[in-house]
C-alpha positions as CSV (number, residue, x, y, z in Angstrom):
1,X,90.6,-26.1,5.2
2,X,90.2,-22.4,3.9
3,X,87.3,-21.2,2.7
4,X,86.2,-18.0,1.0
5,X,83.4,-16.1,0.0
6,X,84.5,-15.9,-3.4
7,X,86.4,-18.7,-5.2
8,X,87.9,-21.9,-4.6
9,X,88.2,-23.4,-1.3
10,X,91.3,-25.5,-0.5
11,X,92.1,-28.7,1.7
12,X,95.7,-29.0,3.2
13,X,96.5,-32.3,4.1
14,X,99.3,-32.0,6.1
15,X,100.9,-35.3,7.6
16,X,97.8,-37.8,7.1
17,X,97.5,-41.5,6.2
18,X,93.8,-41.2,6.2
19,X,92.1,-38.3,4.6
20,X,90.1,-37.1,6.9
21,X,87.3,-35.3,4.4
22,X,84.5,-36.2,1.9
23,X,87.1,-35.3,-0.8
24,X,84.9,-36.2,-3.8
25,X,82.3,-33.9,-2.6
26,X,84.6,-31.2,-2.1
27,X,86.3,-31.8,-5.6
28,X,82.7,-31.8,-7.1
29,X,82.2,-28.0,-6.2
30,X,85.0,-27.1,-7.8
31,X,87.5,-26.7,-4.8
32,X,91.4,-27.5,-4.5
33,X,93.4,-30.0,-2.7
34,X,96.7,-30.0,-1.9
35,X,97.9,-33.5,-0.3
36,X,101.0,-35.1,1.1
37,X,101.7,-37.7,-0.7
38,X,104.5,-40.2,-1.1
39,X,105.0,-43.5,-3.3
40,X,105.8,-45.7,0.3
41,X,102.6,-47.8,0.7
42,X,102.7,-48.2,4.3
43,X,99.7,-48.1,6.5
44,X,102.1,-46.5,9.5
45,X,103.2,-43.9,6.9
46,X,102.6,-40.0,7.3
47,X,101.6,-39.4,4.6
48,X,99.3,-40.9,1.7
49,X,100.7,-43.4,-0.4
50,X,100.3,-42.7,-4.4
51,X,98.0,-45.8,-4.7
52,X,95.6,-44.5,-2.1
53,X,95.3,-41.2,-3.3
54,X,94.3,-42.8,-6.6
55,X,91.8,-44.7,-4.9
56,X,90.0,-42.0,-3.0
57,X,90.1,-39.6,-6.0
58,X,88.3,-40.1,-9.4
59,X,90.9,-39.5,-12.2
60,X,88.0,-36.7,-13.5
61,X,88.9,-34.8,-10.4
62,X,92.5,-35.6,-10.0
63,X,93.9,-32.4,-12.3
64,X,91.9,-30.6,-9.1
65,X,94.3,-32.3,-6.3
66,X,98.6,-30.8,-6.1
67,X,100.8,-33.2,-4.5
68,X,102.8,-31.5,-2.1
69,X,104.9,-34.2,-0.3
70,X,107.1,-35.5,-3.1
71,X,109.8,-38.2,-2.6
72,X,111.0,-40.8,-5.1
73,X,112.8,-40.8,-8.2
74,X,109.6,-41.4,-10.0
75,X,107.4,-39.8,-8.4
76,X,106.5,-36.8,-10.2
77,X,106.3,-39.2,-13.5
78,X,103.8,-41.5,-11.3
79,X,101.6,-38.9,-10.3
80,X,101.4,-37.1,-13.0
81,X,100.5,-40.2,-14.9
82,X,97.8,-40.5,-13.2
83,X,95.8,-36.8,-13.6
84,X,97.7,-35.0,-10.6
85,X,99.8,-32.1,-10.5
86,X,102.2,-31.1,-8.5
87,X,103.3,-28.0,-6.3
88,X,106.1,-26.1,-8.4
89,X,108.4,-24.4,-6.1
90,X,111.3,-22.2,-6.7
């Protein structure tokens, strides 16, 4: 987690299947998350399945969370669909 004096803080998941913070707190001050997040629903997986992310995060805090681990041919579709956004790299 990095926090600042001024501004948002932000949660970086990393490899997690379990998310390992009061996330709906820390969406409700306004912070940002950025998650690994996949559309496998495994429980052995690395990172957090699509389906659980939705359940841990309120879709009026969702446009506050960037997926970051993306995989799938839908997956950006999916996720998106469902109030998150996603890293854009170049």
């Amino acid at each position: 987690m990095l926090k600042f004096d001024i501004g948002n803080s932000i949660f970086y998941s990393g490899d997690i299947y379990e998310t390992n913070i009061d996330i709906v707190n820390f969406l409700k001050n306004e912070n940002l998350v950025y998650h690994d997040t996949c559309m496998d629903d495994l429980e052995d997986n690395v990172h957090t399945s699509l389906r659980k992310l939705c359940e841990l995060v309120p879709r009026e805090y969702r446009n506050q969370v960037y997926c970051i681990h993306i995989d799938g041919d839908n997956f950006i579709e999916e996720a998106s669909k469902q109030g998150f956004n996603m890293v854009n790299v170049k």
